[in-house]
One Martini backbone bead per residue (centre of mass of N, CA, C, O) as a GRO file, in nm:
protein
  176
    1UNK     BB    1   0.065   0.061  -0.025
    2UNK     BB    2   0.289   0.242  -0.006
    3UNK     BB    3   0.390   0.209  -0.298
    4UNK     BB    4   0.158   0.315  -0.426
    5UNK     BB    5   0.164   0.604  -0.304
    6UNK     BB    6   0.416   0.671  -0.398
    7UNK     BB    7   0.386   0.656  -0.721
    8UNK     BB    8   0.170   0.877  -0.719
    9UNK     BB    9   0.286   1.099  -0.600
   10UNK     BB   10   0.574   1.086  -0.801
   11UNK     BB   11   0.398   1.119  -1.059
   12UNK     BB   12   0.234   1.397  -1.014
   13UNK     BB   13   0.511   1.550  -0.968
   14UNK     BB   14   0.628   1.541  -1.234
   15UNK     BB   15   0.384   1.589  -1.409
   16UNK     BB   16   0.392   1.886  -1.338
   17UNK     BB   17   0.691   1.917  -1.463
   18UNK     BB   18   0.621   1.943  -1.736
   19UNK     BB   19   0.613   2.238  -1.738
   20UNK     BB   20   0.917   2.297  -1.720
   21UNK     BB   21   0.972   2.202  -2.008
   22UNK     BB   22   1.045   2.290  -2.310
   23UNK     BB   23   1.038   2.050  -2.460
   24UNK     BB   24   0.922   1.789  -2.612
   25UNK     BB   25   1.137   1.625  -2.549
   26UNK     BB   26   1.166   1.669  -2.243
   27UNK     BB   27   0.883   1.543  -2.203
   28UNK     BB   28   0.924   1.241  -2.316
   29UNK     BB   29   1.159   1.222  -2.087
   30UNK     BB   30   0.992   1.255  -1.836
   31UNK     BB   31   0.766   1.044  -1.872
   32UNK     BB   32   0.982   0.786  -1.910
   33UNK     BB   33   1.078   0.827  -1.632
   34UNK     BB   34   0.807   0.778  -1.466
   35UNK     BB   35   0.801   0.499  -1.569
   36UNK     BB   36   0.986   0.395  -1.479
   37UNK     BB   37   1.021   0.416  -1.188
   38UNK     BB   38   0.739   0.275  -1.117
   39UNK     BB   39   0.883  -0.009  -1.210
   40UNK     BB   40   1.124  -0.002  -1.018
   41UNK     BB   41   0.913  -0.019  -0.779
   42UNK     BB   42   0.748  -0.245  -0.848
   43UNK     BB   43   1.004  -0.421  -0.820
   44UNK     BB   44   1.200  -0.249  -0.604
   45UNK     BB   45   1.064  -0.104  -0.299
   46UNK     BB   46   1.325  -0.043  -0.159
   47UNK     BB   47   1.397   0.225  -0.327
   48UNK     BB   48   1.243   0.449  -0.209
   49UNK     BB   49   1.400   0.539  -0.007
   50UNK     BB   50   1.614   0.654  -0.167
   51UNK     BB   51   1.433   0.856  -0.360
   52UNK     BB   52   1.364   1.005  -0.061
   53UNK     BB   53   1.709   1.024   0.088
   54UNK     BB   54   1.801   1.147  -0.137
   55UNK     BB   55   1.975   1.461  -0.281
   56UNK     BB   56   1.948   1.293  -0.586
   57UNK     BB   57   1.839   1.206  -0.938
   58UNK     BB   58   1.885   0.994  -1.214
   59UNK     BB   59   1.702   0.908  -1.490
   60UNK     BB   60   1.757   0.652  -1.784
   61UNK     BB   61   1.494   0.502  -1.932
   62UNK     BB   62   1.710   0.498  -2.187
   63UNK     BB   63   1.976   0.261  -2.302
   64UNK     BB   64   2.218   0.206  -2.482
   65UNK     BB   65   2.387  -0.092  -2.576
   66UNK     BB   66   2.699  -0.180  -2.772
   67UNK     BB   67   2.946  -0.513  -2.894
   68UNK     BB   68   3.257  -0.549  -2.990
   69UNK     BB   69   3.468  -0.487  -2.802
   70UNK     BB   70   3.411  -0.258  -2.890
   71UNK     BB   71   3.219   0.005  -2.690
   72UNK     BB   72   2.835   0.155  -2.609
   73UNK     BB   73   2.670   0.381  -2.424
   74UNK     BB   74   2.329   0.603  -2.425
   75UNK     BB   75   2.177   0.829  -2.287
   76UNK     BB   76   1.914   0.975  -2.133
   77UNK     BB   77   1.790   1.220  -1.846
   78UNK     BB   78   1.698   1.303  -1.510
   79UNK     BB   79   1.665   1.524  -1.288
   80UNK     BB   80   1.612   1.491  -0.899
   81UNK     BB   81   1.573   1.772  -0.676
   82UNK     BB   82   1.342   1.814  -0.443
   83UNK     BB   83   1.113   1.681  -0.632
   84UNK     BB   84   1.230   1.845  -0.862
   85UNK     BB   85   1.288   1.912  -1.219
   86UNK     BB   86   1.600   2.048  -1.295
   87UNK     BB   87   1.713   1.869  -1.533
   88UNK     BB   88   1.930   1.739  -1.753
   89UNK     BB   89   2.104   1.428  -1.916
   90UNK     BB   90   2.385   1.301  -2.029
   91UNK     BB   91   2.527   0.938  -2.156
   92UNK     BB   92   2.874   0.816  -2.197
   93UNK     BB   93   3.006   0.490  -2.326
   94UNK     BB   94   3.337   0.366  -2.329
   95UNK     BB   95   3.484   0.020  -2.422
   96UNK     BB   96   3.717  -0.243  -2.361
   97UNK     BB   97   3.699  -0.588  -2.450
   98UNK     BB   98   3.502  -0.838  -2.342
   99UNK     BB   99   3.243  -0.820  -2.572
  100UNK     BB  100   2.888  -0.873  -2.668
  101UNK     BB  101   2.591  -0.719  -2.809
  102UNK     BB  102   2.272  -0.600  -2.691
  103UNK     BB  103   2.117  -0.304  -2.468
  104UNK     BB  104   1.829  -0.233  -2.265
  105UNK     BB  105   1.819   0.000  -1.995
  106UNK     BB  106   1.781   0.101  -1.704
  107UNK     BB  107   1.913   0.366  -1.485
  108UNK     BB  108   2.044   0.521  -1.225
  109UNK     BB  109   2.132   0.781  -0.986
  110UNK     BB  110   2.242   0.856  -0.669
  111UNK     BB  111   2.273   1.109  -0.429
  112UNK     BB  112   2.404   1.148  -0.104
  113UNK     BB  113   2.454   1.410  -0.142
  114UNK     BB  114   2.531   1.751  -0.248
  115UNK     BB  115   2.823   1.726  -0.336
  116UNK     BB  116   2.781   1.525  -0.531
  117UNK     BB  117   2.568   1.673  -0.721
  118UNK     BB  118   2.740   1.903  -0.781
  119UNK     BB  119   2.939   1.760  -0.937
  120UNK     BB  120   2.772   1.673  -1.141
  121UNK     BB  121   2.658   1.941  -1.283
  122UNK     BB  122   2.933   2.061  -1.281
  123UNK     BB  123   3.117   1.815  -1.461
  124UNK     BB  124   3.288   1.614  -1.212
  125UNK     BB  125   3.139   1.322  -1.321
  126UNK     BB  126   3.273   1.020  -1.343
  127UNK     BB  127   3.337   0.697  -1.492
  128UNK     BB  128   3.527   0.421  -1.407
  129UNK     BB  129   3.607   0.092  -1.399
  130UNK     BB  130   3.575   0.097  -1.057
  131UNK     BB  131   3.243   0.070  -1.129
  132UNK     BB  132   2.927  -0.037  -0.983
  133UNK     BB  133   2.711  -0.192  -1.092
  134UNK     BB  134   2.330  -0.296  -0.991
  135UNK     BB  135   2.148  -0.542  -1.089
  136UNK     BB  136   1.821  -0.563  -1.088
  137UNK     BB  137   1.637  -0.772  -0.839
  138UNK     BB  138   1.432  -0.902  -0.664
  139UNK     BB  139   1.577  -0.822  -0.314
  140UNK     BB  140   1.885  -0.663  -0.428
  141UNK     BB  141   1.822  -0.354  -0.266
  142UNK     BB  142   1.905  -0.346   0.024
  143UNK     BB  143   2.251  -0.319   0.003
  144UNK     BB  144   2.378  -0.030   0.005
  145UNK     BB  145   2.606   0.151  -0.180
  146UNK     BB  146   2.855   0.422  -0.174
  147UNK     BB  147   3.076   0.608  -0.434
  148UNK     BB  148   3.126   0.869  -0.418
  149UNK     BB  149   2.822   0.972  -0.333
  150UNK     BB  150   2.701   0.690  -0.544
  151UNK     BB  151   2.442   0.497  -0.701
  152UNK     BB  152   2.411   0.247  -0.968
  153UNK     BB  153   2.134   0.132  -1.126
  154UNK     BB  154   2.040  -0.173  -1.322
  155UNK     BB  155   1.762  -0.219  -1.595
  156UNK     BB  156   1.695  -0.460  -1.755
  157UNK     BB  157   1.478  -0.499  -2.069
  158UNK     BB  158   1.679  -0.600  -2.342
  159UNK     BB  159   1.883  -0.839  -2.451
  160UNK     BB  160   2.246  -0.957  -2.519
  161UNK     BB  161   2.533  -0.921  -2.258
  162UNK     BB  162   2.885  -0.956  -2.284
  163UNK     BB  163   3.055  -0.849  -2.025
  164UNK     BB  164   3.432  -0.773  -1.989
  165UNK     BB  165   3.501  -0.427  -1.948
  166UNK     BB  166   3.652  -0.152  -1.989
  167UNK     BB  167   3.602   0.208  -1.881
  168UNK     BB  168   3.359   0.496  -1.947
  169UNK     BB  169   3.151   0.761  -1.756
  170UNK     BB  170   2.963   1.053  -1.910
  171UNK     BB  171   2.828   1.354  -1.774
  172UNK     BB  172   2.573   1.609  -1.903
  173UNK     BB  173   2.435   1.904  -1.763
  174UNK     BB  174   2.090   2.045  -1.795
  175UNK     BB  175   1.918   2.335  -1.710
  176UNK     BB  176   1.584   2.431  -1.703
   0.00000   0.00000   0.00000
C-alpha cells in the first residue's frame, strides 16, 4: 500500500513538472523517467528509501549499449532533487575487452550527499573503470553502498551482453 500510494505522489509530482520542460523532447524525456521510476518501484520497493532520501538522482529510462570488443552506450535522463525536475543528464560510454552483445536498460544514479550531486551539475563526475554498477531483481537493492557519493542501478530491459570490459562513463548536464 505504500509503495502504491509512493509511486502515485511520485508520479503526480513529475508529471506537474512536466510543465516546466522547454521542449517536447524534454518532456517525453520526463514521462519516460516516471515510468521508469513506476516500473523500478514496483518491481523493486526497497528502492522507495533510496528516492526518498537521497540528495537527488538521475533516471535514465532508455540507455542503449552495444558492443563487440569495443563498445558503448547512451542515455539521456532527467535529474530530480528536491522533488522537482531540475534539469537533463546525457550518458555516454565507452568501453573496450570481451564483449559482444546488444542491450536496452534504465539507469538510475542516486547522490548521497548535496556535494556529490553538485558535483554531477558541474560536470565533475564520470565513472572508471572500478565503477560497480547493481543490477536490479527483486529484493537485491536491500544493501546499498555509495562509491564517492553516488549508488548507480541498472535494470536491464531487453537485449543480450556478455560484458567483462573496461571503460567510463561521461555525464553533461543541463539545468531547465
Amino acid at each position: 500500500m505504500k509503495v502504491s500510494k509512493s509511486i502515485t505522489v511520485v508520479a503526480m509530482i513529475l508529471t506537474v513538472t512536466l510543465s516546466m520542460a522547454q521542449t517536447k523532447t524534454e518532456r517525453k524525456l520526463t514521462k519516460d523517467a516516471v515510468k521508469a521510476k513506476q516500473v523500478l518501484l514496483a518491481e523493486n520497493p526497497e528502492l522507495d528509501t533510496l528516492f526518498e532520501n537521497s540528495a537527488g538522482y538521475v533516471i535514465f529510462p532508455n540507455v542503449g549499449k552495444a558492443g563487440f570488443i569495443f563498445g558503448g552506450a547512451a542515455g539521456r535522463g532527467v535529474l530530480v532533487e528536491n522533488k522537482m525536475l531540475s534539469g537533463t543528464a546525457d550518458m555516454k560510454k565507452v568501453n573496450i575487452g570481451l564483449q559482444a552483445g546488444v542491450q536496452a536498460m534504465a539507469q538510475v544514479l542516486f547522490f548521497e550527499t548535496t556535494d556529490s550531486l553538485s558535483d554531477f551539475k558541474e560536470g565533475n563526475f564520470e565513472f572508471g573503470a572500478q565503477a560497480s554498477l547493481i543490477a536490479l531483481k527483486s529484493g537485491l537493492a536491500t544493501n546499498v553502498t555509495y562509491q564517492r557519493g553516488v549508488s548507480v542501478f541498472v535494470m536491464p530491459k531487453s537485449g543480450l551482453m556478455m560484458d567483462a570490459s573496461i571503460g567510463g562513463q561521461k555525464f553533461n548536464y543541463k539545468a531547465l
